[in-house]
C-alpha positions as CSV (number, residue, x, y, z in Angstrom):
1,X,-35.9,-82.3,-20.8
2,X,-37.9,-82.2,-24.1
3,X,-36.0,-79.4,-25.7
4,X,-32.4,-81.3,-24.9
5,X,-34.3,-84.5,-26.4
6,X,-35.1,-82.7,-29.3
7,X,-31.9,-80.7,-29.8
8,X,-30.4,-84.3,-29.5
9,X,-32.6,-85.5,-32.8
10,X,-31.6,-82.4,-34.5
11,X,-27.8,-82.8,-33.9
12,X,-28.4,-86.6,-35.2
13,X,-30.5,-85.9,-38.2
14,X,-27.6,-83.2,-39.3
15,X,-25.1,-85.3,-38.8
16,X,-26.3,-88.0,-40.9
17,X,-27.2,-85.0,-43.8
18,X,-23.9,-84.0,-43.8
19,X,-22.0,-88.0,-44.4
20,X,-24.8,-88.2,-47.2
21,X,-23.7,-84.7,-48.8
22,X,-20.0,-85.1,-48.1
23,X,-18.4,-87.4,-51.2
24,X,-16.9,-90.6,-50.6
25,X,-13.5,-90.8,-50.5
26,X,-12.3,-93.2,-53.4
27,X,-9.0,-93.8,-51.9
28,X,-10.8,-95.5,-48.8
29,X,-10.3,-99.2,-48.1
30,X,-8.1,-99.7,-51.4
31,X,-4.8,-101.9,-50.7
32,X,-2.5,-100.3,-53.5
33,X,-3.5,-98.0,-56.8
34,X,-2.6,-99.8,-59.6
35,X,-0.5,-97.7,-62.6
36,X,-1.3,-99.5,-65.7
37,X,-1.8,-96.8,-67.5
38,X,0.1,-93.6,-66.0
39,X,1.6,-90.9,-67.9
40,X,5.0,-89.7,-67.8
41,X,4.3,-87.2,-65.0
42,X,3.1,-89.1,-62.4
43,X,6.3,-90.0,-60.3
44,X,6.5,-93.0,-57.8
45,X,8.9,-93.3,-55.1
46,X,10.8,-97.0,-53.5
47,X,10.1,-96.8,-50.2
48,X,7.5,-94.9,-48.0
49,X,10.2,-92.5,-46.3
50,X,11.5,-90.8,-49.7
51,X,7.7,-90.3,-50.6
52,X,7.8,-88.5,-47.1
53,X,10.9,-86.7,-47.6
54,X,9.8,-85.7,-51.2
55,X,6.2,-84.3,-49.8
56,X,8.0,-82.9,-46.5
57,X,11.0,-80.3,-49.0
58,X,8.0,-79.4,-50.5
59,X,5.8,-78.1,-47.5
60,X,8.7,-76.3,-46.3
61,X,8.9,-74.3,-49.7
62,X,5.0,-73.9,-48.7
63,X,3.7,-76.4,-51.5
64,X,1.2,-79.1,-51.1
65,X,0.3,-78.3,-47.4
66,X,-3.5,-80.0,-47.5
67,X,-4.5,-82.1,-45.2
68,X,-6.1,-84.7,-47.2
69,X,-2.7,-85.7,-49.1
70,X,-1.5,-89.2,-48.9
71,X,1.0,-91.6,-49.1
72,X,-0.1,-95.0,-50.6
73,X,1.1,-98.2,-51.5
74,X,1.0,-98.2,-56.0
75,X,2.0,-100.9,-58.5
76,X,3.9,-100.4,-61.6
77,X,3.9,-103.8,-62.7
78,X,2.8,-106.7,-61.1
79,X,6.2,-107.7,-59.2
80,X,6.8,-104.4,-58.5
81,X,5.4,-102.2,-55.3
82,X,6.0,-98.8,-54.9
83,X,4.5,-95.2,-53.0
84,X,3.0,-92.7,-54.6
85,X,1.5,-89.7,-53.8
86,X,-2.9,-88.3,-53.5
87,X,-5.4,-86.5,-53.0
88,X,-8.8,-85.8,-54.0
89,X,-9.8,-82.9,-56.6
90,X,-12.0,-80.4,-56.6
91,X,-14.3,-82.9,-58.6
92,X,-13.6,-85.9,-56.4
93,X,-11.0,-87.0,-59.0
94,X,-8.0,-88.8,-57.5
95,X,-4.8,-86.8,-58.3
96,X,-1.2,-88.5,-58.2
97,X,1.7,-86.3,-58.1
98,X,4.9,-85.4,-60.2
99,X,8.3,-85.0,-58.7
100,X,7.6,-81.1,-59.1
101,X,4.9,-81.0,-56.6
102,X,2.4,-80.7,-59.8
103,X,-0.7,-83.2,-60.1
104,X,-2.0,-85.4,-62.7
105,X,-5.7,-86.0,-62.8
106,X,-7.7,-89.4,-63.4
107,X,-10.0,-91.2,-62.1
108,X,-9.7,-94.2,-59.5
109,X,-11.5,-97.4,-60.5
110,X,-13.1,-99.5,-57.5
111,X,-10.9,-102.6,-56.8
112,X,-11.6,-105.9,-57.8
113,X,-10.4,-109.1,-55.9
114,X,-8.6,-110.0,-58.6
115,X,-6.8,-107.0,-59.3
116,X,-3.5,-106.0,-57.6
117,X,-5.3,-102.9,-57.0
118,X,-7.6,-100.4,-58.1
119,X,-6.6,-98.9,-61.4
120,X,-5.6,-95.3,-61.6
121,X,-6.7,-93.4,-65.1
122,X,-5.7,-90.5,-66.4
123,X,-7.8,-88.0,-67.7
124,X,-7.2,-87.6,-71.8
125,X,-6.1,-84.2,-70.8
126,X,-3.3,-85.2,-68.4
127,X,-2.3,-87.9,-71.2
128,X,-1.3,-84.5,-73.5
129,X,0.6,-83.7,-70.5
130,X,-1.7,-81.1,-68.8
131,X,-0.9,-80.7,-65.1
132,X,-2.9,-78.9,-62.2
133,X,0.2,-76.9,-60.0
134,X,1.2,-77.3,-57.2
135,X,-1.1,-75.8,-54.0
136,X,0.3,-72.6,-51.9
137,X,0.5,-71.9,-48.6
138,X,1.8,-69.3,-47.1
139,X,4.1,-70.5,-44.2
140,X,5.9,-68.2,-41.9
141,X,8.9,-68.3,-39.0
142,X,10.1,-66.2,-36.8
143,X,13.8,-66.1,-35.3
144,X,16.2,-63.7,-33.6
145,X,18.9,-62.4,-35.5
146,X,22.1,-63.6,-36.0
147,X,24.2,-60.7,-35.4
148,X,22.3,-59.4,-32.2
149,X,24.1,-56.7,-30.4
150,X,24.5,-56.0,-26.9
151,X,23.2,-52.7,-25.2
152,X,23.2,-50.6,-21.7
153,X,19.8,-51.5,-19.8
154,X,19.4,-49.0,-16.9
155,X,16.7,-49.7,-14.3
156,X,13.8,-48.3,-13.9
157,X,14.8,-45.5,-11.2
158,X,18.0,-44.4,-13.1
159,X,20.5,-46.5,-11.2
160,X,23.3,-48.8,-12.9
161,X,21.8,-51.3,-15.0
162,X,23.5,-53.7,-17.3
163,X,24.5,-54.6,-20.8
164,X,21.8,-57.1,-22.3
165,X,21.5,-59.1,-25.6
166,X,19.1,-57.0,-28.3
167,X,15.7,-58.3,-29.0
168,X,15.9,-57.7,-32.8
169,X,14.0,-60.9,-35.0
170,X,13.7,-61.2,-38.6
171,X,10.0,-62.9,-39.8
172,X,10.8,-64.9,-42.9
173,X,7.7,-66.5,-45.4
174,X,7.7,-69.0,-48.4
175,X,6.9,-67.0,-50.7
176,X,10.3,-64.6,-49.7
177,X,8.8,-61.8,-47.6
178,X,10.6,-60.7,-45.3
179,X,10.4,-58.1,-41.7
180,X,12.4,-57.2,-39.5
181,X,11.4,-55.9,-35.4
182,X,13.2,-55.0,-32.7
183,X,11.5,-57.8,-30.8
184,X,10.1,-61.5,-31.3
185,X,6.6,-60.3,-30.9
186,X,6.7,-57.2,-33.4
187,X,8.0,-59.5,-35.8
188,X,5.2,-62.3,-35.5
189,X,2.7,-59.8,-35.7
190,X,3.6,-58.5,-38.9
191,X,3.7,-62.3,-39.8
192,X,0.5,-62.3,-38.6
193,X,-1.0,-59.6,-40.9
194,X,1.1,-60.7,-43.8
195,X,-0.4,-64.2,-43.7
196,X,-3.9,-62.3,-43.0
197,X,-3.1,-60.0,-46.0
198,X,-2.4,-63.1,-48.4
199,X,-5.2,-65.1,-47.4
């Protein structure tokens, strides 16, 4: 009973080391980010879906594929909503994208009540036009081939068998590599180790 109390109090006082360690998110609890002052590169979009659709062609050329990315609400002027794009830096700058999938650095001012949100800044660097690229990943799918043939299958003990669709698959990745197998499985295993091989 005493050890599970104490791994209990161990488990807790980790727990609460680790939120103090980990950085606050800026972007938390803010209602839009305000873009007073942003540089040519940092694109907005209209609506919420063609922010979506922009970040989603992206991810399936295997750019920008973190987890932490977001869509948020942004101001341009002060009748004016609009979505852009986040996430945090390696610095715990807040980074807005470009329509390229490139991202502008500044930092993210805590929102006042009286502003119409929480104004965005760009680093003097990004202002010269200095952009950190895109993020990689490398993404891969497996399918069967187009042009599968058909072959002679006898049984097992020699008998007549019959004529059955080929197996062959083609693994395709972002980055263009390709491998072909005469099954689905050979092919996602060599998937497999190319991913393991990039990484």
């Amino acid at each position: 009973m005493a050890s599970s109390t104490f791994d209990a109090a161990t488990a807790a006082t980790i727990t609460a080391l680790r939120a103090k360690l980990t950085p606050a998110d800026p972007r938390d609890g803010i209602t839009a980010i305000a873009l007073l002052h942003r540089t040519r590169h940092v694109a907005h979009w209209t609506t919420k879906r063609e922010a979506e659709s922009a970040l989603r062609t992206l991810r399936m050329r295997g750019l920008n594929v973190d987890k932490d990315i977001r869509v948020m609400p942004g101001c341009c002027t002060l009748p004016l909503r609009c979505r852009v794009i986040t996430k945090l830096g390696e610095f715990g700058e807040t980074l807005l994208m470009a329509k390229d999938g490139s991202w502008v650095a500044g930092q993210l001012l805590p929102e006042r009540p009286d502003d119409h949100g929480a104004i965005w800044l760009p680093y003097e660097s990004a202002e010269q036009g200095e952009t950190i690229p895109p993020t990689f990943t490398h993404i891969t799918t497996t399918v069967l081939c187009a042009g599968r043939t058909e072959r002679y299958k006898t049984k097992s003990n020699g008998s007549c068998g019959r004529y059955v669709r080929s197996e062959d698959s083609m693994a395709r990745c972002t980055c263009e590599w390709e491998c072909f197998g005469s099954t689905r499985a050979e092919a996602q295993a060599a998937a497999r180790v190319h991913r393991a091989e990039a990484a």
